[in-house]
C-alpha positions in Angstrom: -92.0 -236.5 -40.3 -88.6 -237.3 -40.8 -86.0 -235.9 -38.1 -83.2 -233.9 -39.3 -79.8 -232.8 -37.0 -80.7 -229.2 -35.8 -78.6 -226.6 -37.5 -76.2 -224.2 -36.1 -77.9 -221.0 -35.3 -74.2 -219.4 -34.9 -70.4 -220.4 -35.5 -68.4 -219.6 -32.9 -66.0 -217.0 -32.9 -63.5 -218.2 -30.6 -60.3 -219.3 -31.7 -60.5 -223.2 -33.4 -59.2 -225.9 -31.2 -55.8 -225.6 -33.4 -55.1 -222.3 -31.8 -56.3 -223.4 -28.6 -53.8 -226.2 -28.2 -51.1 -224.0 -29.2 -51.7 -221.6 -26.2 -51.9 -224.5 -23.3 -49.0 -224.0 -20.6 -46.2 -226.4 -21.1 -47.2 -227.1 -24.9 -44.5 -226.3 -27.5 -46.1 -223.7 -28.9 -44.7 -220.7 -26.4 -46.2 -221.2 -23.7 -44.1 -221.5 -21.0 -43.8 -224.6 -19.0 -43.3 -223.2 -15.4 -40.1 -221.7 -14.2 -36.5 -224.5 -13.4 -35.7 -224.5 -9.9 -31.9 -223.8 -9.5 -29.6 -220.9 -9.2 -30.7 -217.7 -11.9 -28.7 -216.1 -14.0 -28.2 -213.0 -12.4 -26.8 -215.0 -9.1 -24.9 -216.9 -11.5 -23.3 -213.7 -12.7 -22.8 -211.6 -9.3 -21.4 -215.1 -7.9 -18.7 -215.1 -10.5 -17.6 -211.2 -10.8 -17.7 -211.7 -6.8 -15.1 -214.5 -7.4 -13.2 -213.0 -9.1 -9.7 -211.6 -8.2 -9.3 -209.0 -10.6 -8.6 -205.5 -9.5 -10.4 -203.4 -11.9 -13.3 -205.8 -12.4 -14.0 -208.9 -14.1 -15.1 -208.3 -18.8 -17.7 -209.7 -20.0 -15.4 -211.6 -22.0 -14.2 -213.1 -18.9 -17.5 -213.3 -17.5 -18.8 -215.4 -20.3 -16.6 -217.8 -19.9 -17.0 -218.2 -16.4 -20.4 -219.2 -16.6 -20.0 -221.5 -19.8 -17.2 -223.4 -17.1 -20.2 -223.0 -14.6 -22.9 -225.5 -17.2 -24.6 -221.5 -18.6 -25.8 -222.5 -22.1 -24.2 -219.4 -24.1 -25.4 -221.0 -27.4 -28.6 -220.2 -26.5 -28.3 -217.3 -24.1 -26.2 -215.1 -24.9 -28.2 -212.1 -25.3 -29.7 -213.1 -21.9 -26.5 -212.6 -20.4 -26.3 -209.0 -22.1 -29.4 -207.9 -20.8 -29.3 -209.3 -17.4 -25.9 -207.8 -16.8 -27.3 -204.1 -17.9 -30.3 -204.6 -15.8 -27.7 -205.1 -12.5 -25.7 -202.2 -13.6 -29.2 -200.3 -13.4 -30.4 -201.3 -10.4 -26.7 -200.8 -9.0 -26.2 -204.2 -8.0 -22.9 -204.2 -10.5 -20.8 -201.7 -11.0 -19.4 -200.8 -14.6 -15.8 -199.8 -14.4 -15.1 -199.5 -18.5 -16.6 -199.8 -21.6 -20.6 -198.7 -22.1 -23.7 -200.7 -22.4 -23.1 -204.5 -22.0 -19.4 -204.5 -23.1 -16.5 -203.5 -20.5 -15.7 -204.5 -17.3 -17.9 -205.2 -14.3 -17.5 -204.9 -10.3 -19.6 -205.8 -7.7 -20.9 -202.4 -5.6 -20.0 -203.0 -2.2 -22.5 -200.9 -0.8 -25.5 -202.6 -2.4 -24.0 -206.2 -2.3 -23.3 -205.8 2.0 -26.8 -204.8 2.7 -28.8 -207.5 -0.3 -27.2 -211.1 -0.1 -28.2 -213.4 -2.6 
C-alpha cells in the first residue's frame, strides 16, 4: 500500500495568520504598543491654564499654543486636545468662563484643583 498525507477532516475557522499578525500588541496594524511614560495631556493642559496670568481665563487659542511651545504635537492631536479639555470641564476640573463646547476660555476651579493635585 502506498502511504498518502492524511487529509483535513476540517478547515479552521479562526482568522488566517494574516489577520492574526495584524492584531499583535505593538504591531502596526492598531494595536497599541503600551502607553509613553511622561507627563499626559490633561496635566499638560491644567499646568498651562494654571500658568497662566490671565484674568478671565486662558482660550483655547492661547492654550494651543502653549502646548505646541511645550513639544504637544498639534498636527496630530488636535482633536485630542478638544476632547480632553471638554472632558475636564465635565468632571469640573476646568472651568469654562465663555464660549460653549471646546471653544472659549478656560479657568482652573479652585475648589476642585486645592483638594486634587496633579
Amino acid at each position: 500500500m502506498a502511504e498518502t498525507a492524511p487529509l483535513p477532516t476540517a478547515l479552521s475557522t479562526s482568522a488566517s495568520p494574516l489577520k492574526r499578525a495584524k492584531n499583535k500588541p505593538g504591531g502596526g496594524g492598531g494595536g497599541g504598543g503600551g502607553k509613553k511614560s511622561g507627563v499626559t495631556l490633561p496635566e499638560r493642559i491644567i499646568k498651562a491654564v494654571g500658568s497662566s496670568k490671565e484674568r478671565n481665563g486662558l482660550s483655547m487659542f492661547a492654550l494651543k499654543r502653549a502646548l505646541e511651545a511645550d513639544g504637544y504635537d498639534l498636527q496630530q492631536n488636535s482633536f485630542r486636545v478638544k476632547t480632553a479639555v471638554k472632558k475636564l470641564v465635565e468632571s469640573e476640573r476646568l472651568v469654562q468662563t465663555k464660549g460653549k463646547g471646546a471653544a472659549g476660555s478656560f479657568k482652573l476651579n479652585k475648589e476642585k484643583s486645592a483638594k486634587c493635585r496633579l
